[in-house]
C-alpha positions in Angstrom: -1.2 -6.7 -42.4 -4.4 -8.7 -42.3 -4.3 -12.4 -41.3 -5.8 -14.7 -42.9 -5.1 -17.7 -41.0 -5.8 -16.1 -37.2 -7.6 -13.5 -35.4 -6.1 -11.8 -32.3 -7.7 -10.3 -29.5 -6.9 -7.8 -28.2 -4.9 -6.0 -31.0 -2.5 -4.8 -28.5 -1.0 -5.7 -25.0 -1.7 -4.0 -22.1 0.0 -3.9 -19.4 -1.3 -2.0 -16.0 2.5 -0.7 -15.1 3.2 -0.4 -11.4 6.8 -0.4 -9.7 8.4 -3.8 -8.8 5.1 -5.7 -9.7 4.4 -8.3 -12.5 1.5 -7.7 -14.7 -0.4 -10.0 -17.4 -1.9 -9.5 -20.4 -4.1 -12.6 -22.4 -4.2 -13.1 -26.0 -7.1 -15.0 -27.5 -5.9 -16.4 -30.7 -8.4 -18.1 -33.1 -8.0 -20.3 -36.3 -10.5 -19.0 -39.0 -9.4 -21.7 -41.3 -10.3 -25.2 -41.5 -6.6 -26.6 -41.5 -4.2 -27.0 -38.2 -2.4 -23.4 -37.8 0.9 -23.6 -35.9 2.3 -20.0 -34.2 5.0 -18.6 -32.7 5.2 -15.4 -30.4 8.6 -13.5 -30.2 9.3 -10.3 -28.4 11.9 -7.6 -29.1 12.6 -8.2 -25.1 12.8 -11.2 -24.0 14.1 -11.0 -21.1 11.1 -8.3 -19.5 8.7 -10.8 -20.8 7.3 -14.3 -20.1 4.9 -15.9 -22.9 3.3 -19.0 -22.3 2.7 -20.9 -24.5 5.0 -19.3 -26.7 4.6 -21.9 -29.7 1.7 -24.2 -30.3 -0.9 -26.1 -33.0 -4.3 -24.5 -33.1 -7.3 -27.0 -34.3 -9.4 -25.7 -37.2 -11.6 -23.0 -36.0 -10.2 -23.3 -32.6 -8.5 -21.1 -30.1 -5.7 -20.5 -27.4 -4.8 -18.0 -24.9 -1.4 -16.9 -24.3 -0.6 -15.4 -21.4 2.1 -12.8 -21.7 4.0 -11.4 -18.2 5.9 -8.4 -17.6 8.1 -9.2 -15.2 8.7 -6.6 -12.3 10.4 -3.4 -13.1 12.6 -1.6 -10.8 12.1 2.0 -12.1 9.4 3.2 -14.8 10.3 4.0 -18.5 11.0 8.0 -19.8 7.3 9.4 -20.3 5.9 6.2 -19.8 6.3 5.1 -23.3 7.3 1.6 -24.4 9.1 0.6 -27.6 8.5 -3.0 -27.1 7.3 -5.2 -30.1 5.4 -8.4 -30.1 5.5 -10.9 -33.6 2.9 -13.3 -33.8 3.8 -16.0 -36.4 1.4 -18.2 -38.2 1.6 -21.1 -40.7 -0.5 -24.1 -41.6 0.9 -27.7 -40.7 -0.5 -31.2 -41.1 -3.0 -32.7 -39.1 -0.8 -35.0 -37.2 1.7 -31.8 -36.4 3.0 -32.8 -32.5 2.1 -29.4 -30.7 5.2 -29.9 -28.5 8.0 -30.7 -30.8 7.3 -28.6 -33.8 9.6 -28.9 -36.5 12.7 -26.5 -36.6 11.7 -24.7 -40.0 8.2 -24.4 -39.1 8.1 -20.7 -39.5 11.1 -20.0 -41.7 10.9 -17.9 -45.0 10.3 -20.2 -47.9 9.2 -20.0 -51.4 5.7 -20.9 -51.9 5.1 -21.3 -47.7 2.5 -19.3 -46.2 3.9 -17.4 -43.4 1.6 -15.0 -41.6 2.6 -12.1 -39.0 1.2 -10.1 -37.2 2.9 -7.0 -35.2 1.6 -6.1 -32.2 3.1 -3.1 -29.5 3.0 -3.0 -25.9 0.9 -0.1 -23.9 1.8 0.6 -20.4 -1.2 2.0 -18.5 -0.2 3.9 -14.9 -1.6 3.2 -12.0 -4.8 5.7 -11.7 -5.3 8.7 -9.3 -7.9 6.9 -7.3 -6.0 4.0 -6.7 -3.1 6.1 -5.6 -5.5 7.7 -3.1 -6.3 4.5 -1.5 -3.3 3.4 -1.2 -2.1 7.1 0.5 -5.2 6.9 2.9 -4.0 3.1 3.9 -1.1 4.4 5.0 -2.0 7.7 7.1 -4.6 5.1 9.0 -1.4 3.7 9.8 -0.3 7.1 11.9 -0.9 6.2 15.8 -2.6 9.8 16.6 -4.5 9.4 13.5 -6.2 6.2 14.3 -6.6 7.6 18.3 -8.9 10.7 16.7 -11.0 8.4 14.7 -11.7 6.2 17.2 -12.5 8.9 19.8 -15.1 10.3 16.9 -16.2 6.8 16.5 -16.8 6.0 20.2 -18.4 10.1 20.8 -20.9 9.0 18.0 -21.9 5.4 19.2 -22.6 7.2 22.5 -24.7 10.0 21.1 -26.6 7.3 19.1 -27.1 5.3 22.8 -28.1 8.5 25.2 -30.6 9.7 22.1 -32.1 6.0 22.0 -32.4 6.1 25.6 -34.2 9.4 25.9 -36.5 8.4 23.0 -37.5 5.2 25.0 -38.0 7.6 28.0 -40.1 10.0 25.8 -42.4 7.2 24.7 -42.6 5.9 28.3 -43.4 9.3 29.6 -46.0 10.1 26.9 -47.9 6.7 27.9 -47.8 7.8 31.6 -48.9 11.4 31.1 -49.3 13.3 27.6 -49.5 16.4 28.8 -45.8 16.7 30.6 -44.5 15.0 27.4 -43.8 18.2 25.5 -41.0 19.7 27.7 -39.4 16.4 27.8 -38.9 16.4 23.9 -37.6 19.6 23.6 -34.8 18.3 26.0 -34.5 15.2 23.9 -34.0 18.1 20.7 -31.7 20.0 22.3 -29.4 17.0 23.5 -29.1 15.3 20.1 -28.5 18.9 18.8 -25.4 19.1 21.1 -24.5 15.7 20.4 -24.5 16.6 16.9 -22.5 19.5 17.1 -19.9 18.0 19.2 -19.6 14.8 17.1 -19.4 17.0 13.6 -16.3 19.2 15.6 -14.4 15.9 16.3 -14.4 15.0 12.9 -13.8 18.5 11.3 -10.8 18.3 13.6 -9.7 14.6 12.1 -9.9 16.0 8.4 -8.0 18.7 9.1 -5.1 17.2 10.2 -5.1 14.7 7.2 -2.6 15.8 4.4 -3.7 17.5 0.9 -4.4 15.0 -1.9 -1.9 14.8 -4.5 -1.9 16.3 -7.9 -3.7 13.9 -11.0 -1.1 12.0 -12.9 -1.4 10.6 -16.3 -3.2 7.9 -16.2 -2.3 6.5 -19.4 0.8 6.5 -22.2 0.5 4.7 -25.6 3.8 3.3 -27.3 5.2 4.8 -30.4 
């Protein structure tokens, strides 16, 4: 149904869905009229859900954001589908309408009232692969024997970085001091980083092999019925 009174934005709540986490969702309501427009939010589930504010007087051609909260969930829904609803209620009220105490039949059904609403579902998005990467590779730095290869790689580079500086400064030196010994000398400084090189690349082929396979792409997204 197409409001009249309000716009909402976005047309759907999203909610980025991880295991015993809260997650929020904003709704930007605007007044396209030039009269005060009261609204209510009700959920199917209140008791998943936090909405504030859940009731409230918008000024003409104003707007509010209502933040919406899913609480944190102990175990994730079949398929990842949600069948919660959202009803966003909307009805014009006098100028002088007190936001905070709204009248108790401000949104009922009556003859001649007009009473707006607008349905909106819930969308849970899962957590994506990437993100479930990171989070695995935070917790194999934590393994002790991992951490002791990397640093041994780490510490084997920043001294082949040194001893190669070193020999370059003693290339330069020696090619001031005589020109024509300098040639020998370089082909010692090439075959030292080359070894360097090679020993450094071992040490890590050795760290990526003992880090475990990635795991399999999940969905990264279900959309409510």
């Amino acid at each position: 149904m197409a409001n009249k009174l309000v716009s909402v934005d976005p047309e759907e709540l999203r909610f980025q869905f991880e295991l015993e986490k809260p997650s929020l969702c904003d709704l930007k309501i605007s007044n396209t009229t030039d009269k005060n427009v009261a609204f209510k939010v009700k959920t199917t589930s209140p008791k998943k859900y936090f909405v504030r504010p859940n009731t409230g007087v918008i000024q003409p051609w104003g707007s509010c954001t209502i933040r919406v909260t899913l609480q944190a969930q102990l175990e994730y829904p079949p398929d990842m589908q949600c069948k919660d609803k959202f009803l966003l209620q909307s009805t014009p009220v006098p100028a002088n309408t007190d936001s905070e105490a709204l009248p108790q039949n401000t949104f009922s059904k009556e003859p001649g009232k007009q009473l707006e609403e607008c349905k909106l579902r819930v969308v849970y998005i899962a957590r994506t692969t990437n993100q479930g990467s990171a989070d695995d590779n935070l917790k194999q730095s934590s393994d002790p024997s991992s951490n002791q290869a990397v640093q041994t790689a780490k510490a084997a580079r920043d001294a082949a970085v040194k001893e190669t500086t070193q020999l370059q400064q003693e290339l330069d030196t020696l090619k001031k001091r005589n020109p024509n010994k300098s040639s020998g000398f370089s082909i010692k400084l090439a075959i030292a980083a080359g070894l360097i090189g090679i020993m450094v690349g071992l040490i890590l082929k050795l760290v990526l092999a003992s880090s475990p396979a990635p795991p399999l792409p999940s969905p990264t997204e279900a959309v409510a019925e």
